[in-house]
C-alpha positions, 0 to 999 in steps of 0.5 A: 061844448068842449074845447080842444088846443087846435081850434076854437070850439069843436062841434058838439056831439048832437051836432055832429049826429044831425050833420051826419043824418044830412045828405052830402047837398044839404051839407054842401047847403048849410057850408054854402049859406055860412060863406055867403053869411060871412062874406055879407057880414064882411062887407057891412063892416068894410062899408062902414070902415070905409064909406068912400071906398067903391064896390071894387074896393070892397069885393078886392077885400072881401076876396082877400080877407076871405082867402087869408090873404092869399089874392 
């Protein structure tokens, strides 16, 4: 995989040759299933950081964290 200055990592090139043999839903899909991944690994470590924070507290973060900030 080779790098480039603008990113972390650039998707490789048979990578990108299966994405691009995916229908729009099955990538909308795939985009899909990371959010809720990230989203539910986000709250493992907030529960865990925080073991007396309620469920209010954690989704506030996680919508924070998740928006850069930006709620």
């Amino acid at each position: 995989m080779r790098l480039d200055r603008g990113q972390i990592e650039v998707v490789s090139e048979e990578v990108a040759e299966m994405l691009r043999h995916k229908t729009g839903a099955e990538r909308l899909a795939i985009a899909c299933e990371m959010f809720s991944s990230a989203r539910r690994m986000i709250i493992s470590q907030l529960r865990t950081e925080h073991p007396d924070w309620d469920e209010q507290q954690i989704n506030q973060e996680v919508a924070r964290r998740l928006s850069h900030g930006s709620i």
